[in-house]
BADOFI-778237 format. One record per residue: residue number from 1; residue in three letters; x, y, z negated of N, C-alpha, C, O in turn. Coordinates in Angstrom, 1 decimal, padded with zeros to 4 digits. Atoms other than C-alpha are relative to their C-alpha. Last residue first. Layout:
BEGIN
+-----+------+--------+--------+--------+--------+--------+--------+--------+--------+--------+--------+--------+--------+
|  nr | rest |     nu |     nv |     nw |    cau |    cav |    caw |     cu |     cv |     cw |     ou |     ov |     ow |
+-----+------+--------+--------+--------+--------+--------+--------+--------+--------+--------+--------+--------+--------+
| NUM |  ALA |      X |      Y |      Z |      X |      Y |      Z |      X |      Y |      Z |      X |      Y |      Z |
...
+-----+------+--------+--------+--------+--------+--------+--------+--------+--------+--------+--------+--------+--------+
END
This chain:
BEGIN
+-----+------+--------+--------+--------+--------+--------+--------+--------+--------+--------+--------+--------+--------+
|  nr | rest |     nu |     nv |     nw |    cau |    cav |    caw |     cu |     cv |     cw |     ou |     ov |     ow |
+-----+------+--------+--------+--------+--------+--------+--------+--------+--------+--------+--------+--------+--------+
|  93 |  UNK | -000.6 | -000.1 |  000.4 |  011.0 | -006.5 |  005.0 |  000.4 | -000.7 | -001.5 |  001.4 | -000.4 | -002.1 |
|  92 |  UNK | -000.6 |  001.3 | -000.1 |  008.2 | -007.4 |  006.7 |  001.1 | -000.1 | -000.9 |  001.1 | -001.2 | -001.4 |
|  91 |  UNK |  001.0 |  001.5 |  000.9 |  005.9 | -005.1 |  004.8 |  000.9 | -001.0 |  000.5 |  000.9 | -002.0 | -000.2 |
|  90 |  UNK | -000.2 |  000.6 |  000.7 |  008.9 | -002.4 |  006.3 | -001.3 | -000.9 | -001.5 | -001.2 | -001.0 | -002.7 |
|  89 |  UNK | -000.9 |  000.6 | -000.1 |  007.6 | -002.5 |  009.5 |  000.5 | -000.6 | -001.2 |  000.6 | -001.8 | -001.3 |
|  88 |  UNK |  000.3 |  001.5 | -000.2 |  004.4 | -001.8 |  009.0 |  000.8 | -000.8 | -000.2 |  000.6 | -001.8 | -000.8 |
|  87 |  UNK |  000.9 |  000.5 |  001.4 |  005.6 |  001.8 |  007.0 | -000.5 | -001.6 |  000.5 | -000.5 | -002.5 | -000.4 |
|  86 |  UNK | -001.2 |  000.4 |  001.2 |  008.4 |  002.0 |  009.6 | -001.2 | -000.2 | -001.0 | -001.2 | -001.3 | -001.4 |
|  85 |  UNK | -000.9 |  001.6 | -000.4 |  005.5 |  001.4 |  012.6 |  001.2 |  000.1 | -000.7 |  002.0 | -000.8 | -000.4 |
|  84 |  UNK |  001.2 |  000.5 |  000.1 |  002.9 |  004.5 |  011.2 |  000.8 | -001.5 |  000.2 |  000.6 | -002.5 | -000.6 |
|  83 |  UNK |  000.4 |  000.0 |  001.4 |  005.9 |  006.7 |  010.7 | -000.8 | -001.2 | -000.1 | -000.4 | -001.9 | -001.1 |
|  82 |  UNK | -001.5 |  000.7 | -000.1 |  007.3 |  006.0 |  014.6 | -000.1 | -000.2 | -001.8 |  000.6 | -001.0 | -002.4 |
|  81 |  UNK | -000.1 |  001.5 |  000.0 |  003.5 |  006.2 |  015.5 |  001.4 | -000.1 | -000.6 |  001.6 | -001.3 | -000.7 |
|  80 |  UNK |  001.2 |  000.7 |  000.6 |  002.6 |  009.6 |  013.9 |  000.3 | -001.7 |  000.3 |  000.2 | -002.5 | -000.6 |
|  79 |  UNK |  000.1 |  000.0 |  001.6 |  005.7 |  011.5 |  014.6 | -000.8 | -000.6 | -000.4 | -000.5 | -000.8 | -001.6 |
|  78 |  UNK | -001.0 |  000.7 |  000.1 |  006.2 |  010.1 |  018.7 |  000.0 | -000.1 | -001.9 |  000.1 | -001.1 | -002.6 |
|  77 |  UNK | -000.2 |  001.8 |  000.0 |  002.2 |  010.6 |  019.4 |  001.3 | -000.6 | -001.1 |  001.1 | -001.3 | -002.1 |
|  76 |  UNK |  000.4 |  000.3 |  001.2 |  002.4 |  014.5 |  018.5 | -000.2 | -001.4 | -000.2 | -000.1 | -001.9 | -001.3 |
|  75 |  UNK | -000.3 | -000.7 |  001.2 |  004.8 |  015.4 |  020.4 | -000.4 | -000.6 | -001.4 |  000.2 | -001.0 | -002.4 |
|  74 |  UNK | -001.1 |  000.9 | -000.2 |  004.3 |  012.4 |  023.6 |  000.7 |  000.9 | -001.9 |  001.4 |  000.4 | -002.7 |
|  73 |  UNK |  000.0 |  001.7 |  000.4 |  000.8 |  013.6 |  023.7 |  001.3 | -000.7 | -000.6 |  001.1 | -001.6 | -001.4 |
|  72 |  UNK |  000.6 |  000.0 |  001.0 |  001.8 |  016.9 |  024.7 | -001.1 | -000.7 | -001.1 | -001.8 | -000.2 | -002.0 |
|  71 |  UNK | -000.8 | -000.5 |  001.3 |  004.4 |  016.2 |  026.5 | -000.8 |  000.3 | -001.3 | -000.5 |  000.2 | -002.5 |
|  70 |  UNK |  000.3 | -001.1 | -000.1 |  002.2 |  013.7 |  028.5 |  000.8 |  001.1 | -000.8 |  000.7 |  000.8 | -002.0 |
|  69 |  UNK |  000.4 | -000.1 |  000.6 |  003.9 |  010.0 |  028.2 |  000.0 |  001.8 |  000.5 |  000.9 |  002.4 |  001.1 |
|  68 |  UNK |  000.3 | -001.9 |  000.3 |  005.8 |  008.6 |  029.9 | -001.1 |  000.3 | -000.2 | -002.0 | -000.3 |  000.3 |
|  67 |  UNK |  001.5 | -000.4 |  000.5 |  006.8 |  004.7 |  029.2 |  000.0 |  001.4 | -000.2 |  000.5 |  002.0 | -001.2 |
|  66 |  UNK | -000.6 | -001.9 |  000.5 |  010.2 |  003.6 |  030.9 | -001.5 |  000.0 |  000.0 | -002.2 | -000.6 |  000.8 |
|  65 |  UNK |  001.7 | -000.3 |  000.3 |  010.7 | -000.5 |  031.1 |  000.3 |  001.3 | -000.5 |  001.2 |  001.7 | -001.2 |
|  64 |  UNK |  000.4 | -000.7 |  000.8 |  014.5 | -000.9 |  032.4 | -002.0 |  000.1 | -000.6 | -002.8 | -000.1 |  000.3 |
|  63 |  UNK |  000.0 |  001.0 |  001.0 |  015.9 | -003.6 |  034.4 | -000.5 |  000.7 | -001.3 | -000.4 |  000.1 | -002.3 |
|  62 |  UNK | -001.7 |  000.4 |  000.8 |  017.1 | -001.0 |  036.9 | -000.2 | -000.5 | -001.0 |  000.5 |  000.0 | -001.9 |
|  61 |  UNK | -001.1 | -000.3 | -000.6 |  013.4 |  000.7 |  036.9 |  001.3 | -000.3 | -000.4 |  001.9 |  000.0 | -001.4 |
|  60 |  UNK | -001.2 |  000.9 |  000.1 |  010.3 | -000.6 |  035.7 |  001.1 |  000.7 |  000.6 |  000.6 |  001.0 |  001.7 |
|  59 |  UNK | -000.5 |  000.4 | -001.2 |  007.3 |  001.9 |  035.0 |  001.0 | -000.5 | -000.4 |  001.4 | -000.4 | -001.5 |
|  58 |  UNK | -000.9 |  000.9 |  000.3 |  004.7 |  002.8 |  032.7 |  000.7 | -000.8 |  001.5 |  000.2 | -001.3 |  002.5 |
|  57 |  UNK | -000.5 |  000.8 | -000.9 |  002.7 |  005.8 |  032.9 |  001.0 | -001.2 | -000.4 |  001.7 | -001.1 | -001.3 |
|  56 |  UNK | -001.5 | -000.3 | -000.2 |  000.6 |  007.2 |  029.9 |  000.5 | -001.2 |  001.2 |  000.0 | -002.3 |  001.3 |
|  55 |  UNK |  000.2 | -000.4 | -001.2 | -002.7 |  007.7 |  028.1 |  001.4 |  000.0 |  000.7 |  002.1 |  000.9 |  000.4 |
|  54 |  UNK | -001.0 | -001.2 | -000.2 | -002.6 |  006.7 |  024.5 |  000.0 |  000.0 |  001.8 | -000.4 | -001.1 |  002.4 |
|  53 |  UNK |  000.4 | -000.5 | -001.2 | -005.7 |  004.7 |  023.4 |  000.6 |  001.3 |  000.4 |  000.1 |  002.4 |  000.3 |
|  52 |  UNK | -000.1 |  001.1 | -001.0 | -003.9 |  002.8 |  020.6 | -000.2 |  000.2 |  001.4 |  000.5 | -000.4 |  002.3 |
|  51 |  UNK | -001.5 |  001.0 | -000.5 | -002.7 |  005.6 |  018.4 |  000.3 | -000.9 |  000.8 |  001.4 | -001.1 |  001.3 |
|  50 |  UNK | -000.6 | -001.2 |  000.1 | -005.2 |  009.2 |  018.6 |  001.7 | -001.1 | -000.2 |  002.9 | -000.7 |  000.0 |
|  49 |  UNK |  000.0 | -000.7 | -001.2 | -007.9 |  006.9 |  020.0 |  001.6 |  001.1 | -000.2 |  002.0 |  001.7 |  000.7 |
|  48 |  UNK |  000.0 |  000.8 | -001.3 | -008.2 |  004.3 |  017.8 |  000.6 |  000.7 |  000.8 |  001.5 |  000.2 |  001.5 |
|  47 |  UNK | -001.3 |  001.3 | -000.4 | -007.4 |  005.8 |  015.0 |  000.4 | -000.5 |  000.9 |  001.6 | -000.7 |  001.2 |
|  46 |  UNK | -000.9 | -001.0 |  000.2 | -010.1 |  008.7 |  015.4 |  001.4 | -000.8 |  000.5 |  002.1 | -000.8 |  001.5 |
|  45 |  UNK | -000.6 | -000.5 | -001.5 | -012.0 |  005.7 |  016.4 |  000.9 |  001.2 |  000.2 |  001.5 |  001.4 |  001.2 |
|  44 |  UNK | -000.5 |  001.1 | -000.8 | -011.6 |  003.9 |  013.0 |  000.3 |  000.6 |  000.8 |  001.4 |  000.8 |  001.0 |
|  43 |  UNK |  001.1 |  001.3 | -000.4 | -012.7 |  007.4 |  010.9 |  000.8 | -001.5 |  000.9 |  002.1 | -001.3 |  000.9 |
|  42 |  UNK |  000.6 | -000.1 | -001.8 | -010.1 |  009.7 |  010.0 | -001.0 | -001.3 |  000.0 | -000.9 | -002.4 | -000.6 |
|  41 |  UNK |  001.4 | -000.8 |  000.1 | -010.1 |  010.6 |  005.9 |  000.0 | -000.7 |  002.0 | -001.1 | -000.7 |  002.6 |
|  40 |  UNK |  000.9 |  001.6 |  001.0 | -006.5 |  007.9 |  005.5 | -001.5 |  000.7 | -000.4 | -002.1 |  000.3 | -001.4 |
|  39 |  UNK |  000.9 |  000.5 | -001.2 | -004.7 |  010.7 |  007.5 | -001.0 | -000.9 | -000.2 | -001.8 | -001.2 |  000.7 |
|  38 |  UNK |  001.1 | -000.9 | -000.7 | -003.8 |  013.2 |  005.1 | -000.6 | -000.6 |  000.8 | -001.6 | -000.2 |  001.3 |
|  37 |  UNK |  000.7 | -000.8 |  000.7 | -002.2 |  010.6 |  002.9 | -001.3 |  000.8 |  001.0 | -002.5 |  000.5 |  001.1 |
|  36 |  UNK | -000.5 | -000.1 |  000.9 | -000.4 |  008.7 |  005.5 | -001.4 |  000.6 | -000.5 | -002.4 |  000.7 |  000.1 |
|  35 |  UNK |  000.5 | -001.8 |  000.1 | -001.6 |  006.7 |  007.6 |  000.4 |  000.2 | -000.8 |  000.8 | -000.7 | -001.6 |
|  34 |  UNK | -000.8 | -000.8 | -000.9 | -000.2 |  002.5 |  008.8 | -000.1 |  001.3 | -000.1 |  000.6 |  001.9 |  000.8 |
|  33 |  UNK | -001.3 |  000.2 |  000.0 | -001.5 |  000.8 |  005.9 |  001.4 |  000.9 |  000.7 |  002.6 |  001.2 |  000.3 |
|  32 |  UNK | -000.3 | -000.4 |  001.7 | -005.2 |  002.1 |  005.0 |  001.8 | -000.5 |  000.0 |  002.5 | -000.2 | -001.0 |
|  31 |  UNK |  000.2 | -001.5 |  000.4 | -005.3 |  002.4 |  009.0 |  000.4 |  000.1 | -001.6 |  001.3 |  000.8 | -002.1 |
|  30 |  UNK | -001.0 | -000.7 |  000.0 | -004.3 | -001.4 |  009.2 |  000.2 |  001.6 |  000.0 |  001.3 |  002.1 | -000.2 |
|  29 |  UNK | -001.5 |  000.4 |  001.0 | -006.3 | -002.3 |  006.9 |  001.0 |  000.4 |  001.1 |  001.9 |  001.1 |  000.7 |
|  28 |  UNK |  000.1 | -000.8 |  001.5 | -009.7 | -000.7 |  008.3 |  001.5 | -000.7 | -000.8 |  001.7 | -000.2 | -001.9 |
|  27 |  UNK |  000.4 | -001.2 |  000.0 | -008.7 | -002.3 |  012.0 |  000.0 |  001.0 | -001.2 |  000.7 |  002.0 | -001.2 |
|  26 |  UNK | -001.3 | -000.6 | -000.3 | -008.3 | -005.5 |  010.6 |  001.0 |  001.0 |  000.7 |  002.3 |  001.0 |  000.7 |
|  25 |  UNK | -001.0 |  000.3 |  001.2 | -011.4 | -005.4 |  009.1 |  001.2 |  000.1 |  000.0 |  001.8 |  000.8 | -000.9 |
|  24 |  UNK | -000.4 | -001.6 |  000.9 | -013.0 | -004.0 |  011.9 |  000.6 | -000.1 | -000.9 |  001.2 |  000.8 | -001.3 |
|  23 |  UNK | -000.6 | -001.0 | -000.8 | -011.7 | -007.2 |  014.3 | -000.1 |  001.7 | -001.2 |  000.8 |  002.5 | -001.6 |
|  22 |  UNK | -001.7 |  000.0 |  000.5 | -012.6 | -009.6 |  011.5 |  000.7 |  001.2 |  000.9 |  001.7 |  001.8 |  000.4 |
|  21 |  UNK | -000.5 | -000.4 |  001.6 | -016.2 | -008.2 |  011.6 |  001.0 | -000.3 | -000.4 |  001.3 |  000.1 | -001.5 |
|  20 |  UNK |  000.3 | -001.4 |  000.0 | -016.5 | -007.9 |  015.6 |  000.4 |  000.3 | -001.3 |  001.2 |  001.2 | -001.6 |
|  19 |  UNK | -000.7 | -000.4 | -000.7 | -015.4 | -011.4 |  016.0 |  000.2 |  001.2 | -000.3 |  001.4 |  001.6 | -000.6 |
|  18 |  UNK | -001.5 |  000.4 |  000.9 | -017.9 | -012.9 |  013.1 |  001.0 |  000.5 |  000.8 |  001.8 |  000.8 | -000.1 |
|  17 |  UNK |  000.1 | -000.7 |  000.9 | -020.6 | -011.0 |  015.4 |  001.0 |  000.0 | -000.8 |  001.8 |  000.9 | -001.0 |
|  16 |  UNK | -001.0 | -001.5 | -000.4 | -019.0 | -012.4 |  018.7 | -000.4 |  000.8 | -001.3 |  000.5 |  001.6 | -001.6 |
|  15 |  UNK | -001.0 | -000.2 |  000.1 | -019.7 | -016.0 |  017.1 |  001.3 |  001.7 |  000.1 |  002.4 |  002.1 | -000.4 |
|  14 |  UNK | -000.4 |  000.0 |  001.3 | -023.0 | -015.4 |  016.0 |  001.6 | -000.2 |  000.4 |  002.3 |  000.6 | -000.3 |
|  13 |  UNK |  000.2 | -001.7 |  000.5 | -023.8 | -014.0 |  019.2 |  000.2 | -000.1 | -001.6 |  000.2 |  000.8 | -002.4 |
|  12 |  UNK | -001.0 | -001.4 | -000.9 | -022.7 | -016.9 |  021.1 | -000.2 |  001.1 | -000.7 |  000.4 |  002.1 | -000.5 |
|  11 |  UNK | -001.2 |  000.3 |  000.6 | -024.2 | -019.6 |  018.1 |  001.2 |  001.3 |  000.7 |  002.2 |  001.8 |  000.2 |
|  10 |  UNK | -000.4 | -000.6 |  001.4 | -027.4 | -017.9 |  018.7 |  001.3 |  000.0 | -000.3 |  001.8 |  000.9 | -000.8 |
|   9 |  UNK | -000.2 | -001.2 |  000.0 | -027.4 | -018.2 |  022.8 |  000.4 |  000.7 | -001.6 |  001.1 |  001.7 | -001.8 |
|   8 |  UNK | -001.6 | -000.2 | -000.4 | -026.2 | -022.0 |  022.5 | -000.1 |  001.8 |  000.0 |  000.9 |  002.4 | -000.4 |
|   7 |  UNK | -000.8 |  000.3 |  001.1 | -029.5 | -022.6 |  020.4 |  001.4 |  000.1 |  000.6 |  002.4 |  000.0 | -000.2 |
|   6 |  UNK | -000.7 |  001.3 | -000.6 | -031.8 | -020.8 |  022.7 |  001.4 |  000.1 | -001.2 |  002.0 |  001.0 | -001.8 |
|   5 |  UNK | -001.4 | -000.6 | -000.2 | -034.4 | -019.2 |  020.5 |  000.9 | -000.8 |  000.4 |  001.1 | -001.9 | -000.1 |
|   4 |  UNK | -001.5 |  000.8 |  000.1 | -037.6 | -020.7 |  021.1 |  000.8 |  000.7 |  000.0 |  000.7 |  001.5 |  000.9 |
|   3 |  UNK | -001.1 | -000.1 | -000.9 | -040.6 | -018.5 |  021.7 |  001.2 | -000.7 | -000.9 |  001.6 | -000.2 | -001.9 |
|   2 |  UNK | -001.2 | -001.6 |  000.6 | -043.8 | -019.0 |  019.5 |  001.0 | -000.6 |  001.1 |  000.9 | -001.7 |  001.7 |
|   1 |  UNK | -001.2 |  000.8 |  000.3 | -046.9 | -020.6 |  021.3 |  001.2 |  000.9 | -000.2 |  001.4 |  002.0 |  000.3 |
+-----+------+--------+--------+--------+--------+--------+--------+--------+--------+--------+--------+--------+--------+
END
């Protein structure tokens, strides 16, 4: 006798797949948007890791939000995202 596929487990794995493929999609656009020239050869996790997975403290003080960052993280972080967020920025523009 053949095995059943449970019909709530397909629809769950069909949903996270369609998840996964708008997630890399908008992943691959925003790299082709937010890089420059030399950067638009890095792979996704390059991306991932060298803009989103930044390593760093975050604290409240006197109404303040203060985000530290390693110095040498914080060098090469501040030139790559502050370019990467005027080129997003100005599409709203």
């Amino acid at each position: 006798m053949a095995k059943l596929i449970a019909v709530h487990l397909f629809f769950a794995n069909k949903a996270r797949m369609w998840i996964s493929v708008i997630a890399s999609n908008l992943m691959w656009l925003m790299k082709s948007i937010a890089l420059d020239d030399q950067q638009q050869s890095w792979t996704i996790n390059t991306f991932r890791d060298r803009l989103l997975k930044i390593g760093g403290r975050v604290t409240k003080h006197a109404h303040k939000v203060i985000l530290t960052l390693d110095s040498r993280i914080q060098e090469q972080f501040d030139g790559l995202f502050w370019r990467a967020w005027e080129r997003l920025n100005a599409l709203w523009q």
